[in-house]
C-alpha positions as CSV (number, residue, x, y, z in Angstrom):
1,X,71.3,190.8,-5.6
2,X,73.1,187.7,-6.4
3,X,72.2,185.4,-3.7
4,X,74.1,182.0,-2.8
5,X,71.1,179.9,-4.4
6,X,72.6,181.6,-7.8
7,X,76.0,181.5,-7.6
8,X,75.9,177.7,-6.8
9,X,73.7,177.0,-10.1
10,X,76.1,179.3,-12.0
11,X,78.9,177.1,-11.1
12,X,80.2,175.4,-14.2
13,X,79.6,171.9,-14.4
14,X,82.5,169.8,-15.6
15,X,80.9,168.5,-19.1
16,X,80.9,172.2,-20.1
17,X,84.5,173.1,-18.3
18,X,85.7,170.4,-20.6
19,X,83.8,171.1,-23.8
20,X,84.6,174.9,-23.6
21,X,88.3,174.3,-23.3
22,X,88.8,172.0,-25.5
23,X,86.0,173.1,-29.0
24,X,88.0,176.6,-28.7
25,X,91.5,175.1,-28.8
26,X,90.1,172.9,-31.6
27,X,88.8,175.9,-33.7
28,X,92.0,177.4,-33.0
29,X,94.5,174.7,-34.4
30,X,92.0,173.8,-37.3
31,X,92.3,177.5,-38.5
32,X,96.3,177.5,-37.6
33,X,96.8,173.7,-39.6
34,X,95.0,174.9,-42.5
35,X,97.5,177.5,-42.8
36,X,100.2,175.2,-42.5
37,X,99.1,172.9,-45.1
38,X,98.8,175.6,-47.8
39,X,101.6,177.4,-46.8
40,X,103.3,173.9,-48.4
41,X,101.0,172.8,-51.2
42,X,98.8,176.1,-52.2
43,X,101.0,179.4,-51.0
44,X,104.0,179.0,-53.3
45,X,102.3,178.3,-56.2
46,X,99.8,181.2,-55.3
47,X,101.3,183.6,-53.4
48,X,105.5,183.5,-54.2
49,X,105.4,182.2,-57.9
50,X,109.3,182.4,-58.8
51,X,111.4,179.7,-60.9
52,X,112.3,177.6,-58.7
53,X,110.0,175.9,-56.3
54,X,112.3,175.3,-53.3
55,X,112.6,178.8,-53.1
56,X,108.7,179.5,-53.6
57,X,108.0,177.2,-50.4
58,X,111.0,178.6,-48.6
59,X,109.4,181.7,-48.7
60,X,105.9,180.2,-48.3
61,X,107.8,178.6,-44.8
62,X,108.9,182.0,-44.6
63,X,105.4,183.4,-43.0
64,X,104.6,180.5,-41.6
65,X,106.9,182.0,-39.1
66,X,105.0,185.2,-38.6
67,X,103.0,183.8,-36.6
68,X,105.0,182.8,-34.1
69,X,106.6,185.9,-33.4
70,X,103.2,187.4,-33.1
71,X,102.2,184.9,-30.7
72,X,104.2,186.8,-27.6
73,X,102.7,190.0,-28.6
74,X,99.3,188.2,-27.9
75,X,100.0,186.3,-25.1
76,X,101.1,189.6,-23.6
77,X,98.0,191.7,-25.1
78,X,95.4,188.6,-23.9
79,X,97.2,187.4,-20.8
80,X,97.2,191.2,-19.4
81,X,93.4,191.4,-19.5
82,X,93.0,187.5,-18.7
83,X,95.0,188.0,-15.4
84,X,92.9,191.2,-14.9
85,X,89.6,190.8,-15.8
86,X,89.5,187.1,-16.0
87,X,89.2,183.9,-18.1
88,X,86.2,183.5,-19.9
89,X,86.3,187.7,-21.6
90,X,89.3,187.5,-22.7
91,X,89.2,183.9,-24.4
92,X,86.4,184.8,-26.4
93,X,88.6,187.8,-27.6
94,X,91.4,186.0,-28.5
95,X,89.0,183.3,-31.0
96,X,87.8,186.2,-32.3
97,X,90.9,187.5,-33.3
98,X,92.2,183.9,-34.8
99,X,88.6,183.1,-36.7
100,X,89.3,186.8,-38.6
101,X,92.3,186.4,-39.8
102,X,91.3,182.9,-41.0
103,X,88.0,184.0,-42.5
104,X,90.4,187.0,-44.5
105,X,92.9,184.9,-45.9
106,X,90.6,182.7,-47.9
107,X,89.2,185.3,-49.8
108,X,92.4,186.7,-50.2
109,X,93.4,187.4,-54.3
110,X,96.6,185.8,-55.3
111,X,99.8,187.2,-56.6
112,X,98.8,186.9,-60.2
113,X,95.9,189.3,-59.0
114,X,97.7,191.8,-57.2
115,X,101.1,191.4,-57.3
116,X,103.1,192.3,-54.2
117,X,100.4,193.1,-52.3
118,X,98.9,189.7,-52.1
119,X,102.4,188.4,-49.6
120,X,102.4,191.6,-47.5
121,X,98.4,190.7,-47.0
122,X,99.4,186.9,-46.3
123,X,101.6,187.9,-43.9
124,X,99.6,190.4,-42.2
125,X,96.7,187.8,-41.9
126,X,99.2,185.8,-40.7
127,X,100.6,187.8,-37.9
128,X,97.0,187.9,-36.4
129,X,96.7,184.0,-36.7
130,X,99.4,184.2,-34.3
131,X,97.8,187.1,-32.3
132,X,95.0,185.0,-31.5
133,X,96.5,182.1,-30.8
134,X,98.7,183.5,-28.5
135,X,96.2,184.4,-26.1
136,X,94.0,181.4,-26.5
137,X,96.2,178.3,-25.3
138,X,97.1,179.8,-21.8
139,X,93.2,180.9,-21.3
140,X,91.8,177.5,-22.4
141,X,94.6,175.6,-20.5
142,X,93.5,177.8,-17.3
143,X,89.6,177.7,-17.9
144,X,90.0,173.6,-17.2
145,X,93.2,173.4,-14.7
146,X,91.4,176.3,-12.5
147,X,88.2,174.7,-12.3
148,X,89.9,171.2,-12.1
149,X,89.6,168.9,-8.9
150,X,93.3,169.1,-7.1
151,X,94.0,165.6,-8.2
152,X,92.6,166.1,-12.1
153,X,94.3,169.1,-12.8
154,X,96.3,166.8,-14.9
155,X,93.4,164.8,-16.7
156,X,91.5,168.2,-16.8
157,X,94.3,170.1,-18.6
158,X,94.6,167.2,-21.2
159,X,91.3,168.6,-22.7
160,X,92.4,171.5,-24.9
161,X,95.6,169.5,-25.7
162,X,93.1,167.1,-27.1
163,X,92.5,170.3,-29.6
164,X,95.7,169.6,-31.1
165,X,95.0,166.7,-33.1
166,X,91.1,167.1,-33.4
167,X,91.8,170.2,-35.4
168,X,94.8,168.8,-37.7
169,X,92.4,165.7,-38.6
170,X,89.3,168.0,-39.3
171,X,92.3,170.3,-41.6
172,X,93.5,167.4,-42.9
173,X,90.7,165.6,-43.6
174,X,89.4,168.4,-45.9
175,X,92.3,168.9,-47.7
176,X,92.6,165.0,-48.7
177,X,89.0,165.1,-49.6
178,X,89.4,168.4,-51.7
179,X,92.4,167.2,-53.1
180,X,90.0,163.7,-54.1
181,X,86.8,165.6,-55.3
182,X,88.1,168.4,-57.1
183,X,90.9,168.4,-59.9
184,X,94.0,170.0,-59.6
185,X,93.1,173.1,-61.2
186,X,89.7,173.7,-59.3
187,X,91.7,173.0,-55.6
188,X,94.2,175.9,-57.1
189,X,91.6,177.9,-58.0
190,X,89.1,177.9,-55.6
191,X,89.4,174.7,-53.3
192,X,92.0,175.7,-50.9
193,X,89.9,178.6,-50.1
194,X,86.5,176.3,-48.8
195,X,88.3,175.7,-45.5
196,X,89.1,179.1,-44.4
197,X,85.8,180.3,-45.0
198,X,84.0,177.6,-43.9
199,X,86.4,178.2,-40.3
200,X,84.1,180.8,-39.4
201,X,81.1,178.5,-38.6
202,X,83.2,176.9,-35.9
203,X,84.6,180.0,-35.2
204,X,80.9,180.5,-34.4
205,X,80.2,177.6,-32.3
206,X,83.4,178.1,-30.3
207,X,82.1,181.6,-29.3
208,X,78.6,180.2,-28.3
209,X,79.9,178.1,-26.4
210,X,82.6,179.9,-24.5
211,X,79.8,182.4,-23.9
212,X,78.1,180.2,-21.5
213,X,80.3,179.7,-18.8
214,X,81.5,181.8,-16.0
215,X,84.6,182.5,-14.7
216,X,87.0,180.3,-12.8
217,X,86.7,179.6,-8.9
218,X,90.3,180.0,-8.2
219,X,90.2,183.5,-10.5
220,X,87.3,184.8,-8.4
221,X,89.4,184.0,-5.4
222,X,91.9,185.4,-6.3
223,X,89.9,188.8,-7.3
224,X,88.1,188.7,-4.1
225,X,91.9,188.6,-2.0
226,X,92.9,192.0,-4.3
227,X,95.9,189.6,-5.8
228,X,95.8,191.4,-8.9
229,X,99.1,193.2,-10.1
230,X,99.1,196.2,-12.6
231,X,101.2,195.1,-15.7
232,X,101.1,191.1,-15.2
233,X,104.1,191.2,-18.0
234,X,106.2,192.8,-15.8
235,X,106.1,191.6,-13.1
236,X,106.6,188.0,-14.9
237,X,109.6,189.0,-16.1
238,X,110.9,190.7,-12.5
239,X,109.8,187.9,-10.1
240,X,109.1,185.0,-12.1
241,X,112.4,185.1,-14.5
242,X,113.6,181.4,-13.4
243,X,109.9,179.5,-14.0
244,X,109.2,181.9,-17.7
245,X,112.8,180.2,-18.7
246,X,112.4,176.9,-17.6
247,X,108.8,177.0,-18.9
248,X,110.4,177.7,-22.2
249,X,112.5,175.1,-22.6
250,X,110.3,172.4,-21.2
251,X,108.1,173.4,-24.3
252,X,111.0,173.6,-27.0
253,X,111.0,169.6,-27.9
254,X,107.4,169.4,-28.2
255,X,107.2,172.4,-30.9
256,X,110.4,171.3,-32.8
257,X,108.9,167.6,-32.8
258,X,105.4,168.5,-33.7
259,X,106.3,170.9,-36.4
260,X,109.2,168.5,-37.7
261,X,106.7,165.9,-38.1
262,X,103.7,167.8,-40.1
263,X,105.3,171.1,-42.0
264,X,108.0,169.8,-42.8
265,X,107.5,166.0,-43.3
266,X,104.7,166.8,-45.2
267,X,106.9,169.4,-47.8
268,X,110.3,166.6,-48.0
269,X,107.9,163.4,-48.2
270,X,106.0,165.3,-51.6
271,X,109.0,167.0,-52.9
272,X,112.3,165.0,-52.4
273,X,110.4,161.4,-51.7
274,X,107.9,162.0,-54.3
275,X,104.9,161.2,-52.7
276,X,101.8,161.6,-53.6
277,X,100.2,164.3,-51.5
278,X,96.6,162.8,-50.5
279,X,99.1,159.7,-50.0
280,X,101.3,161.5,-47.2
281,X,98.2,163.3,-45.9
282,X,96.9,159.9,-45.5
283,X,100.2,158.9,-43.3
284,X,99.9,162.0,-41.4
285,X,96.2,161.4,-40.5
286,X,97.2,158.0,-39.3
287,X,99.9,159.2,-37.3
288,X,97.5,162.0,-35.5
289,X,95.6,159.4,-34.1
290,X,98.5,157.7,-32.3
291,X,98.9,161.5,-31.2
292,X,95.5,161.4,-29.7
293,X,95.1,158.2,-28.0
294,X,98.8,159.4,-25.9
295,X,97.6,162.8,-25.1
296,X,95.1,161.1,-22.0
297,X,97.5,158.2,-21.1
298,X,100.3,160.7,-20.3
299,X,98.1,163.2,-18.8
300,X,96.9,160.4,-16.6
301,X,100.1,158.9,-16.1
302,X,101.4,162.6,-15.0
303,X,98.8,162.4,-11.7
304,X,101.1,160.7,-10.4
305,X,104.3,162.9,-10.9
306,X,104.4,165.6,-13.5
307,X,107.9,165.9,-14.1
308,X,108.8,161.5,-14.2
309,X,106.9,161.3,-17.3
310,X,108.0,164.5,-18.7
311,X,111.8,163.3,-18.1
312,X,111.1,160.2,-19.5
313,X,109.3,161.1,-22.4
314,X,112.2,163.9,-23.2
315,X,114.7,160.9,-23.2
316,X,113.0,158.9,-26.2
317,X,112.3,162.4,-27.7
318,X,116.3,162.4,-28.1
319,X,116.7,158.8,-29.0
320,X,114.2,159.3,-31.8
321,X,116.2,161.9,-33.3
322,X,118.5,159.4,-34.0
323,X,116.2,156.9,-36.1
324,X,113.6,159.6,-38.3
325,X,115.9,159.5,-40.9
326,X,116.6,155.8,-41.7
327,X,113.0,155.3,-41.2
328,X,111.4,158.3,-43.7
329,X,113.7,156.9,-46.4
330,X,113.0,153.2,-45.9
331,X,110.3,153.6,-48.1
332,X,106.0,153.5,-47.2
333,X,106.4,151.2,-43.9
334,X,109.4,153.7,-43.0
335,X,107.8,156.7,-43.2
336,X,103.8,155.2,-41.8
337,X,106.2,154.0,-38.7
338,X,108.4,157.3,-38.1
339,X,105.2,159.3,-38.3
340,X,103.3,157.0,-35.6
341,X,106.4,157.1,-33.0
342,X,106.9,160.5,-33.9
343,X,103.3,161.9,-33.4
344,X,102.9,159.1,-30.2
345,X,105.8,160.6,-28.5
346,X,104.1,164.1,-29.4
347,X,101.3,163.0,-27.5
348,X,102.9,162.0,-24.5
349,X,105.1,165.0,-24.0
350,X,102.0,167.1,-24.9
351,X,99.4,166.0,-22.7
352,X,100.4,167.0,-19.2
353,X,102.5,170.2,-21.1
354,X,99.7,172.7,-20.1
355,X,99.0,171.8,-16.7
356,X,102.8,171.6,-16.0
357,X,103.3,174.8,-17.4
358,X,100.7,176.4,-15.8
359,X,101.2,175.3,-12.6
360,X,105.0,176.9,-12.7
361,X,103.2,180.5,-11.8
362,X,100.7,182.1,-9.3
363,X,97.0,182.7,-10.2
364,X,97.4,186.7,-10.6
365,X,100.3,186.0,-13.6
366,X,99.3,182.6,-14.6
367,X,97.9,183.8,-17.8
368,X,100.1,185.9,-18.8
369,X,103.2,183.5,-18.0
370,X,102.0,180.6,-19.3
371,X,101.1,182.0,-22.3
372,X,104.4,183.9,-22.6
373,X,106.6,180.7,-22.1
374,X,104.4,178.9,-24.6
375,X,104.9,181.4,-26.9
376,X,108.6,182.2,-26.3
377,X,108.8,178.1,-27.2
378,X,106.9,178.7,-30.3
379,X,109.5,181.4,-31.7
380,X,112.5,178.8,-30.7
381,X,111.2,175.6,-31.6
382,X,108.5,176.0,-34.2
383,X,108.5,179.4,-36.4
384,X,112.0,178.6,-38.1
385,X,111.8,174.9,-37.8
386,X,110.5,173.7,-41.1
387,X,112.8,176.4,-42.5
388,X,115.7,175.1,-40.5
389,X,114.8,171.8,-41.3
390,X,114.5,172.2,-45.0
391,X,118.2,173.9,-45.0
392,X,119.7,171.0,-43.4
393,X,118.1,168.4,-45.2
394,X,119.0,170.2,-48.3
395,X,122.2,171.2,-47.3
396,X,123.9,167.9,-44.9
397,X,121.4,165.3,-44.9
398,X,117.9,164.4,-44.1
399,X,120.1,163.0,-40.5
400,X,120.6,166.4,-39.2
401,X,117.0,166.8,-39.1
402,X,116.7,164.2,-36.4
403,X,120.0,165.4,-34.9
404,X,118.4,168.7,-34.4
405,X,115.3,167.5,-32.9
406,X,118.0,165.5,-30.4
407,X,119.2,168.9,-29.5
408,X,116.0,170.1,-28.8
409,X,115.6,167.2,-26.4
410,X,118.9,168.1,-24.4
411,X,117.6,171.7,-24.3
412,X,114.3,170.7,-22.8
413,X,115.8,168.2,-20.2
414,X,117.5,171.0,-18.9
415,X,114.4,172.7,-18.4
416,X,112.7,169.7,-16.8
417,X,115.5,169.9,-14.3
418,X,114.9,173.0,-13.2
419,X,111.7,173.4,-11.9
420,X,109.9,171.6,-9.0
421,X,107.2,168.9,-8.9
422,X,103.9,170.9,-8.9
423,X,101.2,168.1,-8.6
424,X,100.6,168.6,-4.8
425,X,100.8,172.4,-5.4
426,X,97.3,174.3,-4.1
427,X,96.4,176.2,-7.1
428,X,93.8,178.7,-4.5
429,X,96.9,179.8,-2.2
């Protein structure tokens, strides 16, 4: 018998509400960046030899996208048994499913190897990559919002955000010191692979750790009241149509920025501005930690009033579009300054993202909608977008890159527009 002395010593203390969201989120977007990077410097060369190169890293760009469309199949696998059975189950599910795929693809044989088989396994790999992560943002977003204070739901939910650029600078990092140790031929021949093995030791300590909490208060409330709905999908789409939408639009800028400003900055600045590429990883690392000092200062800044800095934020979002090309082809201080607005503005549209989006639906859907409008974002503003980006740099000028992130911008005001403040909202009700 499990007597009240228990249950108060079982309750989860902040220092590990805040850990456990945010090392899982971090092992998530390490596994998903070091993708990213080789699908631009490694894949095309490896994995979609052909004679000319643009097309080997379309292609490459190609299954990058995979992943994306994956992610609502797992946000509607994981966020059914998350709003069923609960948090903490399900999320250490879902980093299971990413740390696999990871672990897979770097001991993956290339083309020369296996021909046509080496893609289709790519690609497959890929599509659980996006499996995973589609059930492991909403989870880790709810494991700190639900066990958050009412007025730090905001500076709680900024923790697995803070995943976001801790796992691009521990990707990053080891590619610019592979690419430093190890000559071009040994990166291509075995280098690229050292990260996605090595993944599965924090895939490990991700696990151990989400392993030792216990599930949210306002979940077990929730369970104890019989809240729980059969097929938490459905009835998402049937009674919560209006908040899925707006959720998806409120996250389109933030994927079309994010991805505008790694994928595909990183692909134009080493192929058409002939960069060196531990030279542009070094600009990207240095913009990813303008990324992380605004993910907090927003988050804080959105205790106050979730959808003011969200508005405002949106706005220079737009404006911005407007300036990335004159600055990434003004030469090194263009494109060091473009990548620190870019990634600060990144940072302050993405720390209070989760708890807004979150807070758009009740606790026995939360999961499964939050997850679904995350990952209905991802499809529209981040699967294509380095693709999209590359054809209209190519095709009209690198200025219809930024016009396109504008758009995005407009797209996601109108999202902000429709819902409701939600910082007074009682997350137990």
């Amino acid at each position: 018998m499990i007597t009240k002395e228990t249950q108060r010593k079982r309750i989860n203390t902040p220092r590990q509400v805040l850990f456990a969201s945010m090392v899982g989120t971090t092992v998530e977007f390490f596994d998903f960046y070091i993708y990213a990077t080789a699908a631009v410097l490694v894949f095309p060369r490896l994995f979609f030899p052909t004679h000319d190169p643009a097309s080997s890293t379309l292609a490459s760009l190609a299954t990058f996208g995979i992943a994306f469309l994956a992610r609502p199949i797992g946000s509607a696998l994981f966020g059914h048994f998350g709003d069923r059975i609960g948090r903490k189950r399900t999320l250490v599910l879902a980093l299971s499913t990413m740390g696999l795929s990871t672990f897979i693809i770097g001991v993956l044989p290339p083309y020369a190897a296996i021909g046509i088989t080496a893609p289709l396994l790519l690609a497959l790999c890929r599509f659980g990559q996006g499996i995973g992560l589609g059930g492991e943002w909403g989870g880790a977003v709810l494991l700190a919002v639900e066990n958050a204070p009412p007025n730090k739901r905001a500076f709680y939910g900024m923790f697995p955000q803070l995943g976001a650029p801790a796992g691009f600078l521990l990707s990053g990092g080891t590619f610019l010191l592979l690419s430093r140790w190890l000559s071009d031929r040994q990166f291509f021949a075995f280098g690229w692979r050292l990260p996605f093995i090595a993944s599965a030791v924090l895939v490990l300590l991700g696990l151990y750790v989400r392993l030792t909490i216990t599930e949210t208060p306002v979940f077990q409330a929730s369970v104890q009241r019989a809240e729980q709905v059969g097929v938490p999908m459905f009835t998402v789409l049937r009674r919560h149509t209006r908040a899925l939408v707006a959720g998806i639009l409120v996250c389109l800028a933030t994927f079309v920025l994010f991805y505008l400003m790694t994928v595909f900055a990183l692909s134009w600045g080493t192929t058409a501005l002939h960069y060196e590429r531990g030279r542009f990883l070094l600009i990207q690392l240095f913009g990813i930690l303008f990324f992380a000092a605004t993910i907090p200062a927003s988050a804080l800044m959105a205790e106050r009033g979730r959808r003011p800095v969200m508005i405002g934020v949106t706005v220079l979002i737009g404006i911005f579009g407007f300036v990335l090309a004159p600055l990434f082809t003004s030469g090194l201080t263009g494109a060091v300054v473009m990548m620190a607005l870019g990634l600060a503005l990144m940072g302050m549209t993405y720390g209070p993202l989760g708890t807004v989006v979150s807070e758009l639906f009740p606790t026995p859907v939360r999961y499964t909608g939050s997850s679904l409008a995350f990952s209905m974002a991802g499809i529209l503003g981040a699967s294509l977008a380095p693709y999209i980006a590359m054809k209209l740099a190519k095709d009209y000028g690198l200025q219809y890159v930024g016009y396109y992130l504008t758009a995005s911008a407009v797209l996601t005001l109108a999202g902000l527009l429709l819902i409701r403040e939600t910082k007074d909202d009682d997350l137990t009700v």
